[in-house]
C-alpha positions as CSV (number, residue, x, y, z in Angstrom):
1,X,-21.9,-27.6,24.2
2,X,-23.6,-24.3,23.6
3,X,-24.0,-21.6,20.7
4,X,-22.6,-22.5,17.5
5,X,-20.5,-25.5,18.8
6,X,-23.5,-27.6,19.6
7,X,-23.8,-28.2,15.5
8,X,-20.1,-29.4,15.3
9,X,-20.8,-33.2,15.8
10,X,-24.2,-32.5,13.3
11,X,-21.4,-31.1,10.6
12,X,-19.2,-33.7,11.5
13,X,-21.7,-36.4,11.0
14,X,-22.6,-35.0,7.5
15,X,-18.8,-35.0,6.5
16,X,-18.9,-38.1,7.4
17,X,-21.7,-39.9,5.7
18,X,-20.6,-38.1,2.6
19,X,-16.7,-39.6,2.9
20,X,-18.3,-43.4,3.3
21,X,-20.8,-42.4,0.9
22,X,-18.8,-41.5,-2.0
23,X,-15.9,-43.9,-1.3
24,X,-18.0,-47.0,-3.0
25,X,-17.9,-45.6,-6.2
26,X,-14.1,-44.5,-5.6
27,X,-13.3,-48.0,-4.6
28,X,-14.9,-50.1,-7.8
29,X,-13.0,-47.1,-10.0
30,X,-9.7,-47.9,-8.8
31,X,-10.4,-51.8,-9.4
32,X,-9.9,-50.7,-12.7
33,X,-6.1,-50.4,-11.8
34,X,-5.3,-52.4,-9.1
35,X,-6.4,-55.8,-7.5
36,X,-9.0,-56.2,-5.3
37,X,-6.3,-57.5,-2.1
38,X,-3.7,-55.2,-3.1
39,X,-5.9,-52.0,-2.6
40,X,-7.5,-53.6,0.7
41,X,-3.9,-53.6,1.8
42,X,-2.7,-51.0,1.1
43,X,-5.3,-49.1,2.2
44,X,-5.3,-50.9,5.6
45,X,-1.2,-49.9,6.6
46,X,-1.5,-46.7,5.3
47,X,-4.7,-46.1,7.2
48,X,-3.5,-47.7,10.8
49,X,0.0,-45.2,9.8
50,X,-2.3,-42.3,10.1
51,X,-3.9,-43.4,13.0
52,X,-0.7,-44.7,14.9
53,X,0.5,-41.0,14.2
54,X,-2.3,-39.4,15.6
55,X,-2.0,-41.5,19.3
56,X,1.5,-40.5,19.6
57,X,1.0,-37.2,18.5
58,X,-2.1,-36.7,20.9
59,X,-0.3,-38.3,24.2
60,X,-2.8,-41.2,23.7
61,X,-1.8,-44.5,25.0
62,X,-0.3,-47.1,22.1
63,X,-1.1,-50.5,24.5
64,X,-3.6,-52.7,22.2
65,X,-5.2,-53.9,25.7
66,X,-4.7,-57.9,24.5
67,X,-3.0,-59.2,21.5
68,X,-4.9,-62.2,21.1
69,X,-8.3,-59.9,21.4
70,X,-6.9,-57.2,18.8
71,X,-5.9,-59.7,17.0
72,X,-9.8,-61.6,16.4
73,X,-10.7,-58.2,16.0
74,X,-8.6,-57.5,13.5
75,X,-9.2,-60.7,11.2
76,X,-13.0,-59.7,11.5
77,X,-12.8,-56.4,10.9
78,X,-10.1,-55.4,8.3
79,X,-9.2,-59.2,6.6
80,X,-12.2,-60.1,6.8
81,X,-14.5,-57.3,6.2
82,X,-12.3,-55.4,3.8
83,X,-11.6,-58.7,1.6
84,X,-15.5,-59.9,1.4
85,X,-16.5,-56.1,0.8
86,X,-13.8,-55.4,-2.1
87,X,-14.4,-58.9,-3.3
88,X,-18.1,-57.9,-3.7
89,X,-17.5,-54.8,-5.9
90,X,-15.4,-57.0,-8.3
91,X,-17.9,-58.4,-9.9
92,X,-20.8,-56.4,-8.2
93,X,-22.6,-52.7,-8.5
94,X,-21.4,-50.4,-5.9
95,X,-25.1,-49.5,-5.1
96,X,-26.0,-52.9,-4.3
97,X,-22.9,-53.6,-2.8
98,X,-22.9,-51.0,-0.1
99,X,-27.0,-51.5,0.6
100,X,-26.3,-55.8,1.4
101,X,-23.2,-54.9,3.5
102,X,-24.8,-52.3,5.3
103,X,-27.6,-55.3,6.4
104,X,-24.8,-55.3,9.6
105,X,-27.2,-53.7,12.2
106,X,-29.4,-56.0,11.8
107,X,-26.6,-59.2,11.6
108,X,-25.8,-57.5,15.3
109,X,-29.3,-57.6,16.4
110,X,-29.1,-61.4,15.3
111,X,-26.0,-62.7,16.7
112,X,-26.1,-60.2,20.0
113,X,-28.9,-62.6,21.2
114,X,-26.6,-65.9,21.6
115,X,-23.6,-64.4,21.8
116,X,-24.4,-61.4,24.4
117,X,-27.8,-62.4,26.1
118,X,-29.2,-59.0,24.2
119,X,-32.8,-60.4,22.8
120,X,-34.9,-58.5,20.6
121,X,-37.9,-56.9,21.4
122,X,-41.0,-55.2,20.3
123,X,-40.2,-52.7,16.9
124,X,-37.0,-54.6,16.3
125,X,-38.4,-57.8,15.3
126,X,-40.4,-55.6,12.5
127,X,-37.4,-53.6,11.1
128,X,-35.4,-57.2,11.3
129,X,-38.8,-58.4,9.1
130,X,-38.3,-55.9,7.0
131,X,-34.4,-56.6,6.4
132,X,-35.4,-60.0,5.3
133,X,-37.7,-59.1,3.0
134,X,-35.6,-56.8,1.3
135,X,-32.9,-59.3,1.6
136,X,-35.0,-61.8,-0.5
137,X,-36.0,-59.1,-3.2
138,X,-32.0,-58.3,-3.8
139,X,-31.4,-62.2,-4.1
140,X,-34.7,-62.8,-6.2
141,X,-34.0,-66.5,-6.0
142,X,-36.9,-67.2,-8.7
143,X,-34.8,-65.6,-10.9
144,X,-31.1,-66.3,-12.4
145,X,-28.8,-63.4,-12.5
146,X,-25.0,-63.2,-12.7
147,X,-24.2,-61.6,-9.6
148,X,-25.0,-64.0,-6.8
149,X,-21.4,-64.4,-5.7
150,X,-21.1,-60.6,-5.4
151,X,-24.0,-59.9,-3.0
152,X,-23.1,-63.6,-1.0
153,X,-19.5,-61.6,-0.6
154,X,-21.5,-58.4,0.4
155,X,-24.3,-60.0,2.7
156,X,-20.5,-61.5,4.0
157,X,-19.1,-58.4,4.7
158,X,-22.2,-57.2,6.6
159,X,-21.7,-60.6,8.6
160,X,-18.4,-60.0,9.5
161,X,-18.4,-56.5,10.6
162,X,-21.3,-57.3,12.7
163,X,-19.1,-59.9,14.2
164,X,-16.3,-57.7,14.9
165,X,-18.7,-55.4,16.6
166,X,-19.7,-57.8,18.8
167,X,-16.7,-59.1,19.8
168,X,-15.4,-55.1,20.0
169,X,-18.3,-54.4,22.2
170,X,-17.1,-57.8,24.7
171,X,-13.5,-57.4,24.2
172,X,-13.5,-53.4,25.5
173,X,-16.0,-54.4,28.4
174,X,-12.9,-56.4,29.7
175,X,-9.8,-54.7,28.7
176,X,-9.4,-51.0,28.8
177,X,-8.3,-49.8,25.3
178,X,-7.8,-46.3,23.6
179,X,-10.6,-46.8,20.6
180,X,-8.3,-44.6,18.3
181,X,-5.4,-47.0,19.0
182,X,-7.3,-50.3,18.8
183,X,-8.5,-49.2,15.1
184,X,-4.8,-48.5,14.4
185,X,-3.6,-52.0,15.6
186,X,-6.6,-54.2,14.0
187,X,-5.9,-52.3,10.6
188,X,-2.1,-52.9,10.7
189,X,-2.4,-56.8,11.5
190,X,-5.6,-57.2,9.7
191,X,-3.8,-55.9,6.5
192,X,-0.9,-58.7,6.6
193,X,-3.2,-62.0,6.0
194,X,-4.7,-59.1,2.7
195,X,-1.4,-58.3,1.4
196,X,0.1,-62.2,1.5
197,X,-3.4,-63.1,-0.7
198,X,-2.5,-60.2,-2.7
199,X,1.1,-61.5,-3.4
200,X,0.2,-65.1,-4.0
201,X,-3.3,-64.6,-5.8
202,X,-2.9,-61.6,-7.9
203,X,-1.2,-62.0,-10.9
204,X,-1.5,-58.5,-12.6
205,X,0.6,-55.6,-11.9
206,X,-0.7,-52.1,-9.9
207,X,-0.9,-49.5,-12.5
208,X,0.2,-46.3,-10.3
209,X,-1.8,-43.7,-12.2
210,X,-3.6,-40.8,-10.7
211,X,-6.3,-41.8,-10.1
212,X,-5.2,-45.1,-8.0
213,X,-3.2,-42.9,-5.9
214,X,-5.9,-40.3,-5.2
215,X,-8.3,-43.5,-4.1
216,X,-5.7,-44.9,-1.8
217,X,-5.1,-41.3,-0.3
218,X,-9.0,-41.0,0.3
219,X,-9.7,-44.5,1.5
220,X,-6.9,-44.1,4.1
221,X,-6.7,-40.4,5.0
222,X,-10.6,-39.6,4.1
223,X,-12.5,-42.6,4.5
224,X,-10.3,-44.3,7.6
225,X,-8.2,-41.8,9.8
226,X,-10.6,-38.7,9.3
227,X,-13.9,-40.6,9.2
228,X,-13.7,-42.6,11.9
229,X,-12.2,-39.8,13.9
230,X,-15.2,-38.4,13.0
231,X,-17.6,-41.2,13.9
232,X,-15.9,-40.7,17.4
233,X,-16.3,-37.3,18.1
234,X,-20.3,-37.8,16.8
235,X,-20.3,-40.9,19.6
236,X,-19.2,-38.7,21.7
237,X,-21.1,-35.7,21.7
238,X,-24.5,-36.8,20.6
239,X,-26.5,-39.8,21.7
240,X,-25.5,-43.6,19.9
241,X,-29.2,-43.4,18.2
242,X,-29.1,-40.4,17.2
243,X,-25.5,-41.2,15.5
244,X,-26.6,-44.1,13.8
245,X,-29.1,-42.4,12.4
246,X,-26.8,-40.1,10.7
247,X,-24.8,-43.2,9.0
248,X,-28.3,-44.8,7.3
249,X,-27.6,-41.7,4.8
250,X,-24.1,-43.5,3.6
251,X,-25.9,-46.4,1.4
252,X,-28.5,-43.5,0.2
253,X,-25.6,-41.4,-1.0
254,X,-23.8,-44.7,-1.7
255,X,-26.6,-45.8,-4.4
256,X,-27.0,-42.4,-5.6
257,X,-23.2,-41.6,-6.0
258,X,-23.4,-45.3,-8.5
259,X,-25.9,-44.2,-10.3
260,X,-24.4,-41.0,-11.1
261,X,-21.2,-41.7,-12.0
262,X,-21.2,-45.2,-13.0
263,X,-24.9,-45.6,-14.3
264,X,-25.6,-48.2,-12.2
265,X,-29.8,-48.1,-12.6
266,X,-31.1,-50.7,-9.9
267,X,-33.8,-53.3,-11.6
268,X,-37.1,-53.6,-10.2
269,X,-36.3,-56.4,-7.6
270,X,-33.1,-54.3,-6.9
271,X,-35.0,-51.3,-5.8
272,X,-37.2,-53.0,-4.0
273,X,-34.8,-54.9,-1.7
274,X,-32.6,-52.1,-1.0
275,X,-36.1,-49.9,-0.6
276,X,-37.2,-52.7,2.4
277,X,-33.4,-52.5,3.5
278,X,-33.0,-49.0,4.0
279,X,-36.6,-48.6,4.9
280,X,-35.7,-51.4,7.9
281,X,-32.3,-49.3,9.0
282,X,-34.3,-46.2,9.4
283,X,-36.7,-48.0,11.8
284,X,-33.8,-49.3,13.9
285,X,-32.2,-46.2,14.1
286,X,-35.4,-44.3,15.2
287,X,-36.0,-46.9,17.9
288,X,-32.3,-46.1,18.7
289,X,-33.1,-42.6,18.9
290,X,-36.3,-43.3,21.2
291,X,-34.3,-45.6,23.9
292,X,-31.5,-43.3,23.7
293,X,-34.0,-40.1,25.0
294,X,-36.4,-42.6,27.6
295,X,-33.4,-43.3,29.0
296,X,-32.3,-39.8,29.9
């Protein structure tokens, strides 16, 4: 990639830590209107449409590889992770919310040593210390405060999206599977256990004003088909470290954007934790970043 080009995947990366960003305070807005499963559904099938549109349109293969693989994969990372994350914001600030589910490199680094035989070493074991710390700080155990469900559902979320990137990372060393059209199929069948909650659970009615509609089309055009299209393009043309150092901006903006626009002010124990946190991410991504150019 030379000349101008070679900053298409940084511009792409930025575009894309400002859609993932934003969308935290976009999704506890439109709570306001709609119920927590109903949203995570709708979002999912409109989403995977987008994306089942562009594989046949781009000649890509529809196959999901294995059913029963797509279909673990889907549970963890749509049902799952879309129903503990959404749950969170219920009851929970979008700032802190976004910081305790973005805790998920560090749940990898954790479960990719039983799981995959991948140990941790040297640096990793620091920014893991540091993860913990922060993680203690957010909970502040010595203290009682109403939002303990909330950041359980987040540090869940975090949990399970580091579970279905384990088992994404396994399942695709076995089965060869378009990544476009494995996203499309785990968020179409990952959406059907969120929309049969949403019809026995929910008891009040989807208000279809504006600004409902505007969050569904930017959680399922923005934040789904055109950000992870992104995310794949940045994988592709730049190196993994160096990518994921580009996504530690999204709880930044994502604590910023809540502040903002929904006056969320974090507490002291609050900005501590997420301070640790994000202080922890940056030192994984940087050793990400260090492996990714001692390997070259």
């Amino acid at each position: 990639m030379t000349g101008d080009k070679r900053w298409l995947p940084l511009i792409g990366l930025g575009v894309l830590t400002l859609i993932w960003g934003y969308n935290w305070v976009v999704m506890k807005t439109a709570l306001t209107f709609c119920g927590p499963f109903a949203f995570s559904a709708i979002r999912a099938v409109l989403g995977s449409g987008v994306l089942f549109l562009v594989v046949v349109f781009s000649g890509r293969s529809l196959s999901p590889g294995s059913f029963k693989g797509v279909l673990l994969l889907a549970f963890l990372q749509t049902t799952a992770f879309f129903g503990f994350s959404i749950g969170a914001l219920v009851s929970g600030g979008a700032g802190k919310t976004v910081v305790l589910v973005y805790t998920m490199p560090f749940w990898i680094l954790v479960l990719a040593w039983p799981l995959l035989g991948e140990r941790m070493h040297g640096w990793q074991w620091l920014a893991a210390a540091f993860a913990f710390a922060g993680l203690i700080c957010l909970f502040h155990p010595w203290e009682t405060h109403p939002n303990l469900q909330s950041a359980v559902l987040a540090c869940l979320a975090g949990l399970s999206w580091a579970l279905a990137g384990v088992w994404n990372k396994y399942f695709r060393s076995r089965v060869r599977v378009d990544l476009i059209a494995i996203n499309a199929w785990q968020l179409m069948l990952g959406a059907v256990p969120l929309g049969f909650i949403a019809l026995f659970v929910e008891t009040r009615a989807i208000q279809w004003t504006p600004y409902l509609m505007g969050a569904i089309a930017y959680n399922a055009l923005l934040a789904t088909a055109v950000a992870w299209t992104l995310w794949f393009f940045a994988l592709q043309k730049m190196p993994a470290g160096l990518a994921s150092l580009g996504t530690l901006a999204v709880p930044v903006l994502g604590v910023l954007a809540a502040w903002l626009h929904l006056g969320e002010v974090p507490a002291f124990w609050e900005a501590a934790g997420m301070t640790l946190i994000l202080c922890g991410l940056a030192m994984l991504s940087g050793i990400g970043v260090l492996s990714a150019r001692t390997s070259e």
